[in-house]
N, C-alpha and C positions, 0 to 999 in steps of 0.2 A: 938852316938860316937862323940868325940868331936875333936878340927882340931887337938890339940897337938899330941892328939893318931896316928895318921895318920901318917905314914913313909914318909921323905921327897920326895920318887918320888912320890906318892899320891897328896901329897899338889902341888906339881912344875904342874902335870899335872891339878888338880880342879883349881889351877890359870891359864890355859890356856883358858881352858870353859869360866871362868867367863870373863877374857879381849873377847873372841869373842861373846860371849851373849852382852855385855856393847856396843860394837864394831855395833853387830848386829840393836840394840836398838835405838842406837844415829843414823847409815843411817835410817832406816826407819822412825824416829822421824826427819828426816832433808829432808829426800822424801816427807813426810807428810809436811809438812812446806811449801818446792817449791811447791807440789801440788796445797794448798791451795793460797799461793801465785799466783800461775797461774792463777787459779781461780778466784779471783778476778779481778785481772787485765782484763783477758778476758771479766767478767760481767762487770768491768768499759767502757772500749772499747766498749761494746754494747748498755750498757742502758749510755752510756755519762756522769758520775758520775765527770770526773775529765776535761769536754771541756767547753766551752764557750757554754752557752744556749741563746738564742735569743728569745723571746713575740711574736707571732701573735695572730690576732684573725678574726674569721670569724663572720658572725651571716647567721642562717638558718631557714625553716619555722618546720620542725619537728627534734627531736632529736633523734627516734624512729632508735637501733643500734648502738648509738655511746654511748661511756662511758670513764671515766675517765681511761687514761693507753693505749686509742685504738691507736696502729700506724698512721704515719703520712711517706706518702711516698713522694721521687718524681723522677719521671722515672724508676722507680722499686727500689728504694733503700730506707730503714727506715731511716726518718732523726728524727726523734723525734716522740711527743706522745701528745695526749689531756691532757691539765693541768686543764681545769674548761668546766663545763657544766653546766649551769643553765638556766631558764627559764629571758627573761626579763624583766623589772621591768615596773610595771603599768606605771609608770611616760614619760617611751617610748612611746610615742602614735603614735612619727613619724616613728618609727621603724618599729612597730609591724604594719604600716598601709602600708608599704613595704612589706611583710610577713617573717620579720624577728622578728622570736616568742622566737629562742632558742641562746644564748650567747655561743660560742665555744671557748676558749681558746688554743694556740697552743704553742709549744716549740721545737725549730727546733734547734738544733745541727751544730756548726762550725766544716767545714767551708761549709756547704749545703746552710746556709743564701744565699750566694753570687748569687745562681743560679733564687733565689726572686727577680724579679725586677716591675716595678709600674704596670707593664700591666702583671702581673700572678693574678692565680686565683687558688681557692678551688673546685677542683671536687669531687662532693659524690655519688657515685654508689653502686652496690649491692655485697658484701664480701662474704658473703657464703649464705647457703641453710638457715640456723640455726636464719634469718631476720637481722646477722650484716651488716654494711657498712661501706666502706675502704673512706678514706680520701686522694687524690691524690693531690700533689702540682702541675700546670703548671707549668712550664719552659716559662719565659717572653725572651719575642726578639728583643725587639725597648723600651724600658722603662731603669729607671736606677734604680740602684741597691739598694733595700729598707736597706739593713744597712751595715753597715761601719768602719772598726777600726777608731777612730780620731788621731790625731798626740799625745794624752798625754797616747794611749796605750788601751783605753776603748772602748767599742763599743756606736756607735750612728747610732739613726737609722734616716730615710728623713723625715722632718716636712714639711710639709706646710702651709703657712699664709697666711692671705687674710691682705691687708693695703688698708684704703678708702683714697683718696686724693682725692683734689680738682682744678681744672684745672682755668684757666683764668675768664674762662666767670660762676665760681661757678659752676659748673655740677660735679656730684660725679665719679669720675672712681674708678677701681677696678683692683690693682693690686697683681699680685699673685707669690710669688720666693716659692723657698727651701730650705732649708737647714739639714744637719746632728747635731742632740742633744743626748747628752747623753742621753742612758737610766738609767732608775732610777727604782728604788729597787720594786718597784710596779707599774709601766707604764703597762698596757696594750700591748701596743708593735704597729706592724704595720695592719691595717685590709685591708683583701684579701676577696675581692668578689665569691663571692659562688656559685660556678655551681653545683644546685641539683638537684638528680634523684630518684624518689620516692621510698620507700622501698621497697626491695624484696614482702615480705606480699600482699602490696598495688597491686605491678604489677600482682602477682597470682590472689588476686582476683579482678582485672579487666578484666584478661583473662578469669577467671570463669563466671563472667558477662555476658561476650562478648558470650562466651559456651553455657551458659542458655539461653539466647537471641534467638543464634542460631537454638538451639536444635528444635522447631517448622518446621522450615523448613526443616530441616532437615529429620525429622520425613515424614514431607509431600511428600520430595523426595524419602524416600524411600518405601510409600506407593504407589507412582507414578510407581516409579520402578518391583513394587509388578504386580501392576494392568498391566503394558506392559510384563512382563511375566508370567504372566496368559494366555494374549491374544496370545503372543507369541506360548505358550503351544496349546492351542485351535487350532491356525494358524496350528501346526502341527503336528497335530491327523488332523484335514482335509486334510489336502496334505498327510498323509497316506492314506487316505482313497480313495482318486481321484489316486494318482500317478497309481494304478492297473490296472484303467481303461484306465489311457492314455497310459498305454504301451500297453493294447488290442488293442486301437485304432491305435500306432504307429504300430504294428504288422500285423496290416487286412492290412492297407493300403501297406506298403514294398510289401506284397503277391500281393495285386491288381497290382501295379506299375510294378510286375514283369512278372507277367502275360499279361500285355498291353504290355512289348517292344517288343515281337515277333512281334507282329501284325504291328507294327510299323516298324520294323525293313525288314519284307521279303516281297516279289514284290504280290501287290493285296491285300495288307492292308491298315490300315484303313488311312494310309499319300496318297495311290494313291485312294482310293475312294473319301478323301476329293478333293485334287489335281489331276485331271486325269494327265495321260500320255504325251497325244498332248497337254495340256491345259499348264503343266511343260513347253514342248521346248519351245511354242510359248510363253512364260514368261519370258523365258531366252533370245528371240530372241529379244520380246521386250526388257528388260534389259540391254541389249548388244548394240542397240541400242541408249537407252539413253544414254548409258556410251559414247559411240563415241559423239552423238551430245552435250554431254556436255565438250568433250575435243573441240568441238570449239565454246563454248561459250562463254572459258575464252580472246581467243585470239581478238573475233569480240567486248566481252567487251573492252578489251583492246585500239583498234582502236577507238571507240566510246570516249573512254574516253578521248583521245589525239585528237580527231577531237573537240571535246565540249572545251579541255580547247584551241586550237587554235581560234574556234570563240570569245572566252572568252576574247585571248589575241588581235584579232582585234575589238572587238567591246569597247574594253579599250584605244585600238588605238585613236578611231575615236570619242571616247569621250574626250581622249585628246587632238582632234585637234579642237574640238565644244568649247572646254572648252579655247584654247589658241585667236582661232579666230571666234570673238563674232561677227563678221559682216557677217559670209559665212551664218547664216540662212538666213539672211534680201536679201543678195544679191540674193541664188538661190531662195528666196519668188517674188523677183521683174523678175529676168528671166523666173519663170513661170508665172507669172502674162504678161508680153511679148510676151510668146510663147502662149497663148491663145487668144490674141489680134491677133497678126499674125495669128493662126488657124482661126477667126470668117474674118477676113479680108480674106483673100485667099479663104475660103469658098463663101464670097460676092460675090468674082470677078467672080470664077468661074460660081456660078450660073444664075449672069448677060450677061456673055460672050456669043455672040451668037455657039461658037462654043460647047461651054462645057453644054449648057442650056437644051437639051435636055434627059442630062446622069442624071438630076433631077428631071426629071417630076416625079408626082408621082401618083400612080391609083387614080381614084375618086369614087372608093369605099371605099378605105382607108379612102378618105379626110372625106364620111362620114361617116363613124364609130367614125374618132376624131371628128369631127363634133358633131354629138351625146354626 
């Protein structure tokens, strides 16, 4: 049928359809648009399509893990990605005798540069299970900042130069500045020393290693173990076997013990046979005894002890008075030596004296026996 046939409210209404189908078409044709527009900007914003990129580069001993595209973090954050990975060129000899075998390329993302300073460095540890490795940026503290807007708007990163001059006396010194150069379309960029940590791989089988090694002693411990419960076992199937008999034994004996307290216990048993009757009091009486002479033991030690330290303290006396006056020995040595002259003199006299001469005579049997 064709449109003319069609009665004008026919047509008035199929022209309503058609403006909201057109209507329909063009939003979701214009949805689709922002979408992908989204889209992209989002993926610029992440993979950095539209920032300022910045050159590092590291060098490492294995490259085992890393690959062209691998993240580049620092402090948990992706600042960029590995741009080159290759092996170093024969011609390195000094490199590679460093154990820098593998050339890393880096590209880090503005405005993350700024947080690169001289004294950061490249950490490489172990990413996942799967043998990759994450590449971690330091964060430097005391160094200055590897690259730089310059004043005409471009980035420059820190050169350093060595300059030889010569001083007075011709000796060469060696001075050293720095400064910020542009970078250029193919610079390498700045290098960051490489703190590496062996790959996942490596470290399993080290541990395996280490496992196998082990495993001998291991073994031997727990045949060790084998063998003390064995004995253990053996230990106690014996001590089943005895415990029966020592509880016979603890069982006679209870009966014996029990059967001896009587005897023990009532008048004409076997404590008064041992001990007779009179033999107890007279034991007690001595006993009783001592107990008194020994309450005054304490007292006449006491007395003894105060009589000793008073001689103690005059005979301390009288050495200090030996000791102050060193003429009283010589004096009483020469008074006895006097009084024994006056004794042999007075004995003369007397014996001479007719009166006293007879109270000397002496028997003359005596004289001889001294005689003899």
């Amino acid at each position: 049928m064709a449109l003319q046939d069609l009665t004008p409210q026919l047509r008035t209404r199929l022209g309503r359809v058609e403006r909201l189908v057109g209507l329909f078409v063009s939003s979701a044709a214009v949805l689709l648009l922002a979408g992908f527009i989204y889209f992209l900007r989002h993926t610029a914003a992440k993979k950095g399509w539209f920032v300022q990129k910045v050159p590092y580069y590291t060098m490492i001993a294995d490259g085992t893990g890393i690959q062209v595209g691998s993240e580049v973090k620092i402090m948990g954050f992706k600042i960029g990605q590995v741009t080159r990975l290759e092996p170093m060129p024969l011609e390195a000899a000094w490199e590679r005798s460093q154990g820098w075998n593998v050339y890393v390329g880096l590209e880090v993302r503005e405005p993350y540069y700024g947080y690169i300073l001289t004294d950061s460095s490249v950490r490489l540890g172990a990413g996942d299970f799967l043998g990759g490795r994450s590449l971690d940026v330091i964060p430097g503290r005391i160094g200055e900042v590897t690259v730089q807007r310059l004043a005409n708007g471009k980035m420059g990163h820190l050169h350093e130069k060595f300059s030889e001059v010569f001083t007075r006396d011709r000796t060469k010194a060696t001075n050293e500045f720095r400064q910020y150069l542009e970078l250029k379309k193919d610079a390498p960029g700045y290098f960051l020393l490489a703190n590496e940590q062996p790959p996942l791989a490596e470290k399993l089988t080290a541990i395996a290693t280490d496992v196998h090694a082990s495993l001998p002693s291991v073994l031997a411990m727990t045949n060790s173990v084998n063998v003390a419960l064995s004995n253990l076992n053996s230990i106690t199937a014996q001590l089943d076997r005895t415990m029966p008999i020592l509880s016979n034994v603890l069982t006679q004996t209870e009966l014996l013990i029990t059967e001896l307290r009587p005897l023990t216990q009532k008048p004409g048993g076997i404590g008064d046979l041992l001990v007779p009757t009179n033999l107890n009091a007279q034991l007690g009486i001595v006993l009783a005894n001592v107990n008194t002479r020994s309450e005054l033991v304490g007292p006449t030690l006491s007395n003894l002890n105060s009589l000793v330290s008073q001689i103690g303290i005059t005979v301390s006396n009288v050495n200090y008075q030996l000791d102050r006056d060193t003429n009283l020995i010589g004096n009483v040595s020469r008074l006895a030596d006097k009084t024994t002259s006056l004794a042999e003199s007075t004995d003369t006299l007397l014996r001479r004296h007719w009166l006293f001469r007879s109270a000397f005579k002496t028997n003359k049997t005596e004289l001889k026996q001294r005689g003899r």
